[in-house]
C-alpha positions as CSV (number, residue, x, y, z in Angstrom):
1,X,-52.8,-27.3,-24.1
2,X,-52.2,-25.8,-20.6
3,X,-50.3,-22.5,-19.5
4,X,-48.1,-22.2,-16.5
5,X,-48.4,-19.5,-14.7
6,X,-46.4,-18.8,-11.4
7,X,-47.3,-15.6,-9.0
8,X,-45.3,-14.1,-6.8
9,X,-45.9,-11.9,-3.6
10,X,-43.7,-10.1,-1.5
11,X,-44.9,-9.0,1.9
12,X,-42.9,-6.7,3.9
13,X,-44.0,-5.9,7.5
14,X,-42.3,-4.4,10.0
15,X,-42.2,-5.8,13.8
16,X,-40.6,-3.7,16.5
17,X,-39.6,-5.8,19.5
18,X,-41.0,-5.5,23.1
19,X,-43.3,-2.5,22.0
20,X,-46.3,-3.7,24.0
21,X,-44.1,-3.4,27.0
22,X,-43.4,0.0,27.0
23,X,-47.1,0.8,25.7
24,X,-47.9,-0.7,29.2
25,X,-45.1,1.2,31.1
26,X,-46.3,4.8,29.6
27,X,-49.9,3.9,30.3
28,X,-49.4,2.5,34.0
29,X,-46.9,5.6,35.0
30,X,-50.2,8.1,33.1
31,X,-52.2,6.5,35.7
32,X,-50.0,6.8,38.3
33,X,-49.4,10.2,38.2
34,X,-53.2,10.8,37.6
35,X,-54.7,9.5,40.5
36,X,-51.9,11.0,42.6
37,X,-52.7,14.5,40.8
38,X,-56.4,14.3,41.2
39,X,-55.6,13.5,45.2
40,X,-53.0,16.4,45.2
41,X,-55.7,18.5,43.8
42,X,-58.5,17.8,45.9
43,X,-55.4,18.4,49.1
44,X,-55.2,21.9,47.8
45,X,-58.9,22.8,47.6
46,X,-59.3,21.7,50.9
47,X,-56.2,23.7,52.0
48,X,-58.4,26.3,50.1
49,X,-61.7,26.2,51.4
50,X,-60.0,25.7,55.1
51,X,-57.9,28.8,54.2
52,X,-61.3,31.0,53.3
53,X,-63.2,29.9,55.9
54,X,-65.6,27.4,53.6
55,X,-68.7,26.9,55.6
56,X,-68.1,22.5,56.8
57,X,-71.9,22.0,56.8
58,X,-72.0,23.2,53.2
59,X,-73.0,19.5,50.8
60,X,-69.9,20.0,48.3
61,X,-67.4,21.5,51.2
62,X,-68.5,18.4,53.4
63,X,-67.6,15.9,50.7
64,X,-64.2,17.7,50.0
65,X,-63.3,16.9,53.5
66,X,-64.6,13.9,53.6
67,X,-62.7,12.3,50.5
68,X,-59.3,14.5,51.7
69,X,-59.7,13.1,55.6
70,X,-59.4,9.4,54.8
71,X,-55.7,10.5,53.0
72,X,-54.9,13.4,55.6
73,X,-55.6,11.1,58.8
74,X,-51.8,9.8,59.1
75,X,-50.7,13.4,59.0
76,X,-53.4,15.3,61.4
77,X,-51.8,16.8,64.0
78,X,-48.4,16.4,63.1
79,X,-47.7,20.0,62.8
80,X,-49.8,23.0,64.2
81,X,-52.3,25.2,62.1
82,X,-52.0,28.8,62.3
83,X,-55.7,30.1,62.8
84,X,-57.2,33.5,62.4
85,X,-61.0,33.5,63.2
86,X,-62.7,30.8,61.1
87,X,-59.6,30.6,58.8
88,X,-57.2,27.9,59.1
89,X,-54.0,27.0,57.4
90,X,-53.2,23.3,57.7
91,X,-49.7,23.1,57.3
92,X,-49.9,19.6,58.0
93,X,-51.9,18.8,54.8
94,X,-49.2,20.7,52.7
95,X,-46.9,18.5,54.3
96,X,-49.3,15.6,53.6
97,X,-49.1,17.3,49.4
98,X,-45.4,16.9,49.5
99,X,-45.3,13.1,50.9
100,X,-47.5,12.4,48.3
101,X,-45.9,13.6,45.5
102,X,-42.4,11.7,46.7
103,X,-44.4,8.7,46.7
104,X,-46.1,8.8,43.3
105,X,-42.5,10.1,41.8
106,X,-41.1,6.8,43.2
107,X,-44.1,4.1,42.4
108,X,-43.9,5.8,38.9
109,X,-39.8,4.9,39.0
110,X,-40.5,1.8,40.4
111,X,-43.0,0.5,37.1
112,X,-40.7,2.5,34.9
113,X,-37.5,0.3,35.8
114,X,-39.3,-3.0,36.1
115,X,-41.1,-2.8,33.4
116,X,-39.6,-0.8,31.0
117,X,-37.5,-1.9,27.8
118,X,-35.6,0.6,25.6
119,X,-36.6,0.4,22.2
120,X,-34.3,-2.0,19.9
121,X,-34.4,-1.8,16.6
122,X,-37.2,-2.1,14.0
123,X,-37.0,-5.6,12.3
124,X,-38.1,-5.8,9.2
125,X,-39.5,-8.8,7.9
126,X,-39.6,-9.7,3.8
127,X,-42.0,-12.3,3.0
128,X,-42.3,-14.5,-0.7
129,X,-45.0,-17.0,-1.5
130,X,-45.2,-18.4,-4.5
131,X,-47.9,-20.1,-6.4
132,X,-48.5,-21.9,-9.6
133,X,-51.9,-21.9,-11.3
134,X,-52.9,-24.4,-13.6
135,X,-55.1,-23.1,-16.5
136,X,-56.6,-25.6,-19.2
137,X,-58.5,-24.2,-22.3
């Protein structure tokens, strides 16, 4: 004598299209706007310590300028720096802030429109298997 039994099971998942694209969209525009903000930062602390007076020879002032020159050379000289004593205010450099900021604002539009998809809808996917088991006393 032998029974027959047949099991069912439904699976339902759920898939949403193109979702890795826009994963990869919001990531690369965070990272856009992160490097340019830590530059944009370290811009304004040198404006700053130029702005106090920093002592240059100083290890941590030194590196501040350092890093900022290699990012404020296309702008140096470009317009002049009011000076009072040590103090100077490099107008340029906030000049140099604003360029910047224009130009992460547009990379981050470029990656948003190239790579971007809106989101569709969800699609939902039902899945049936079936399978017989043979059971003998």
């Amino acid at each position: 004598m032998s029974n027959d039994n047949r099991v069912s099971e439904v699976r339902t998942s759920q898939r949403e299209p193109e979702r890795e694209q826009r994963i990869f969209t919001f990531k690369a525009t965070q990272l856009i706007w992160l490097l340019f903000g830590i530059l944009e930062a370290l811009i304004a602390l040198r404006i700053g310590l130029m702005l106090i007076g920093a002592n240059p020879d100083s290890p941590i002032v030194a590196l501040i300028y350092g890093i900022t020159y290699l990012f404020l050379f296309p702008f140096t000289g470009l317009i002049g720096s009011p000076t009072a004593g040590n103090m100077v205010l490099e107008l340029s450099s906030l000049f140099a802030m604003l360029i910047y900021a224009l130009i992460a604002w547009a990379m981050e539009r470029t990656v948003w429109l190239i790579f971007y998809r809106p989101r569709g809808p969800v699609v939902g996917v039902t899945e049936t298997t079936t399978s017989e088991r043979h059971t003998t006393p």
